[in-house]
C-alpha positions as CSV (number, residue, x, y, z in Angstrom):
1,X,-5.5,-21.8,-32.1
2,X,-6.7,-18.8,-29.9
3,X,-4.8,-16.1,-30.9
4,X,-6.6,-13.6,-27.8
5,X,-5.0,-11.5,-25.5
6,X,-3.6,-13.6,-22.5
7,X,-5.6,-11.9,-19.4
8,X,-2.5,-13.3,-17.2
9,X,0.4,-11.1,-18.6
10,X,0.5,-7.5,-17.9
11,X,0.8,-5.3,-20.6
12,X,3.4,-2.1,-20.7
13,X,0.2,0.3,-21.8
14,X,0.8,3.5,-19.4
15,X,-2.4,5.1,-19.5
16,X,-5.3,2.7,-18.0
17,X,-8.0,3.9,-16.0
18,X,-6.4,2.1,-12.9
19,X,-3.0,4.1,-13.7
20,X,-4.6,7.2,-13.3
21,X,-6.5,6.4,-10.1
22,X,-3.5,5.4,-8.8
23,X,-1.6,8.5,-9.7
24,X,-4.7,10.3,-8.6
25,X,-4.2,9.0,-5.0
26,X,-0.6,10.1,-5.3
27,X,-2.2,13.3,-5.7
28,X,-4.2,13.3,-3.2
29,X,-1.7,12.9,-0.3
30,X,-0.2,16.8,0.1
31,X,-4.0,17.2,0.6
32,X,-4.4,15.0,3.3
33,X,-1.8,16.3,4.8
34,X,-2.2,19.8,4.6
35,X,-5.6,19.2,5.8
36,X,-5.1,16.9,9.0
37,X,-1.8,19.1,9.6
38,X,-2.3,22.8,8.7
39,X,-6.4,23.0,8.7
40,X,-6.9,20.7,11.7
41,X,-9.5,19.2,10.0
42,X,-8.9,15.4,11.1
43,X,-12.9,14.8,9.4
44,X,-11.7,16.2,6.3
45,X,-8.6,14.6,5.7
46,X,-10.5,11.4,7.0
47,X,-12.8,12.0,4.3
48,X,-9.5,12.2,1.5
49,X,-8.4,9.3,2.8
50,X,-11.5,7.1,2.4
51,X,-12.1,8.5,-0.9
52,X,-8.4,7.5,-1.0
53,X,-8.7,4.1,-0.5
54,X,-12.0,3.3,-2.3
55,X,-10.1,4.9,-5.1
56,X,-7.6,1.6,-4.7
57,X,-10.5,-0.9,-4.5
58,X,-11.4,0.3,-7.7
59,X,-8.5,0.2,-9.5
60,X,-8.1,-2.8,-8.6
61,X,-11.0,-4.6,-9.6
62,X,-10.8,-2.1,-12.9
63,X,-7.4,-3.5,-13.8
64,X,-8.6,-7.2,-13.3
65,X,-12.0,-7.5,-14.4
66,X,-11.3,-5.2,-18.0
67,X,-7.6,-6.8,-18.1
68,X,-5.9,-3.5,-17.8
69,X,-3.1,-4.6,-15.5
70,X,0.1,-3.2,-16.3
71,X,3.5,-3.7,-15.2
72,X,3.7,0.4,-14.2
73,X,0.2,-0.3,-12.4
74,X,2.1,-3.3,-9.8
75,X,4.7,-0.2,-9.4
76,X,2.5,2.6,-9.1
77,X,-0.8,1.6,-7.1
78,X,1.6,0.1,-3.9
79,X,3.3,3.3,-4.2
80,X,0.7,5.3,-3.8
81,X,-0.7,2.8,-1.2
82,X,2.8,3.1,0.8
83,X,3.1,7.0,1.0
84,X,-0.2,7.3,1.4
85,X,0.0,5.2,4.6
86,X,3.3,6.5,5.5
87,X,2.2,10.0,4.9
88,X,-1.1,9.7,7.3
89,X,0.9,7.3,10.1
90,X,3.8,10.5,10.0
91,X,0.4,12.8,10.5
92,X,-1.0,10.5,13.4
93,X,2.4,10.1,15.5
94,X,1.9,14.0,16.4
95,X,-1.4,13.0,18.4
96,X,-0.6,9.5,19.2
97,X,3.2,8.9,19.2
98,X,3.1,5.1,19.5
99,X,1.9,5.3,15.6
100,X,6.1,5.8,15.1
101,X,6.4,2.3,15.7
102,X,4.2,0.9,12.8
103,X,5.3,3.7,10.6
104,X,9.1,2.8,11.1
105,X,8.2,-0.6,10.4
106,X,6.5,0.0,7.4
107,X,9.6,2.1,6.0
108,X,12.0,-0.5,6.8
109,X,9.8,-3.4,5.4
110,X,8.7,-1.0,2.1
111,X,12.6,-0.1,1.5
112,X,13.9,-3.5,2.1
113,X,10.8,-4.9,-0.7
114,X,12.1,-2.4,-3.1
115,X,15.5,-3.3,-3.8
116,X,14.2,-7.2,-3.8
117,X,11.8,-6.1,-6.1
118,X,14.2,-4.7,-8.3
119,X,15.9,-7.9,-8.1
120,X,13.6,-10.0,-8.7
121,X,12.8,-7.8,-11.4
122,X,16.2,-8.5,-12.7
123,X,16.7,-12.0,-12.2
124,X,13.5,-13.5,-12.3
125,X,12.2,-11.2,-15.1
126,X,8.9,-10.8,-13.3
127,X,6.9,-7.7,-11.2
128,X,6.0,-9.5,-7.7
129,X,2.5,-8.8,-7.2
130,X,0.7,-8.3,-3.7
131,X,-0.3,-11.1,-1.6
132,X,-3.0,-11.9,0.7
133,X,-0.8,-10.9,3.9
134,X,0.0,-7.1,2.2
135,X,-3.7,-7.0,1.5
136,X,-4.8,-7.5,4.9
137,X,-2.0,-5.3,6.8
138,X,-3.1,-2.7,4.8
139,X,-6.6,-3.3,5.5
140,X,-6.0,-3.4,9.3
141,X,-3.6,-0.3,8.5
142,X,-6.4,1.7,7.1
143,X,-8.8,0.7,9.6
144,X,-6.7,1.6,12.8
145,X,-5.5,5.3,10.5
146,X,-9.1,6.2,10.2
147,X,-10.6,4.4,13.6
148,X,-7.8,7.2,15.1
149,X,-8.7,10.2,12.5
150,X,-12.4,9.4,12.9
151,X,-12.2,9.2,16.7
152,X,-9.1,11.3,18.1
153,X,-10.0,10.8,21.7
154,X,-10.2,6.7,21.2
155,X,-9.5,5.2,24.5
156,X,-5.6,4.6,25.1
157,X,-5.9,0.8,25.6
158,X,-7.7,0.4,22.9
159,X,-5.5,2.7,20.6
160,X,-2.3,0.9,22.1
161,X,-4.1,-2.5,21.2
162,X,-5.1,-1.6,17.3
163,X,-1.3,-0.3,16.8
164,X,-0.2,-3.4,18.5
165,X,-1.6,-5.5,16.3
166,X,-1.3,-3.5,13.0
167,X,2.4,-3.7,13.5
168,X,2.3,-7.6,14.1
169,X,0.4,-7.7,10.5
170,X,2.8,-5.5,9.0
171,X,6.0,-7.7,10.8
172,X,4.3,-11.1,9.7
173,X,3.8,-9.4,5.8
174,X,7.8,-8.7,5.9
175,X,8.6,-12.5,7.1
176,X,6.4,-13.6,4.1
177,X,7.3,-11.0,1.4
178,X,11.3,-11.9,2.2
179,X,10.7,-15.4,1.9
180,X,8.8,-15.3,-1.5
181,X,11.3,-12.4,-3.3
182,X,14.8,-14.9,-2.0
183,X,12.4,-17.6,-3.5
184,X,11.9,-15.6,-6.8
185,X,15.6,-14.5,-6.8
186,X,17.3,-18.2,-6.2
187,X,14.9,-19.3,-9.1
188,X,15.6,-16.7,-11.0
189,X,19.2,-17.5,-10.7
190,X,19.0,-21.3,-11.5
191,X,17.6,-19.8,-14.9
């Protein structure tokens, strides 16, 4: 009988490489803001942010390929993934006001997954993971944050158009992640 480590369950180890990039990123958000805000240095804080975000594809692919995912790393890396997209949408709306809309969205939708989360936590005695839906909103997200950044005289259509459909992704991610954590709650309840 293989008595190995089972690379499906997360273990409670705090300190993993993908831990600290994640609290890393947290870091790195005053900066961004301080340097898109108070330097007015969109290229620089663009910069952050793309170090940023590679910083999340590697934790990623650290925590599953050398088994280091934690059940503090499925809390902490979307956190860091949230503010830091909530923190550069909040720095955007001041140039392109529209970027209020996906912002509120994403505020709504993040607080709303919390507190199922925590229920789901509760009930089901499980850490919902991301799914493909969150992966690719916050894809788009980070594409349409630095397409604006990168470019802060982007035509309006085509600005209007990107936040359109950033918003949609975000919207249709909600729908999903609400039917999956009432799934993971009424099952965890029939326990």
């Amino acid at each position: 009988m293989d008595q190995g480590i089972d690379k499906n369950v997360p273990s409670r180890r705090i300190f993993t490489i993908p831990n600290l990039l994640s609290l890393l990123r947290l870091l790195m958000i005053p900066a961004i803001i301080w340097l898109y805000i108070e330097m007015r240095a969109p290229l620089a804080a663009g910069l952050l942010l793309l170090l940023s975000g590679s910083t999340d594809i590697i934790d990623g692919f650290i925590a599953r390929r050398f088994n280091m995912t934690s059940d503090l790393g499925k809390i902490l890396d979307p956190a860091a993934d949230k503010l830091t997209q909530a923190a550069v949408l909040l720095c955007l709306a001041f140039s392109f006001p529209l970027m209020a809309v996906p912002l509120a969205l994403l505020i709504v939708r993040d607080l709303c997954m919390a507190g199922l989360c925590v229920a789901v936590i509760k009930r089901a005695g499980i850490v919902p993971q991301a799914d493909w839906h969150g992966k690719a909103a916050t894809a788009l997200l980070y594409c349409t944050m630095l397409l604006h950044v990168f470019w802060p005289g982007l035509p309006e259509a085509l600005s209007y158009a990107l936040i359109a459909v950033c918003t949609a992704m975000i919207a249709l991610s909600f729908a999903l992640y609400m039917r999956r954590n009432l799934a993971l709650i009424r099952r965890g309840d029939d326990k």
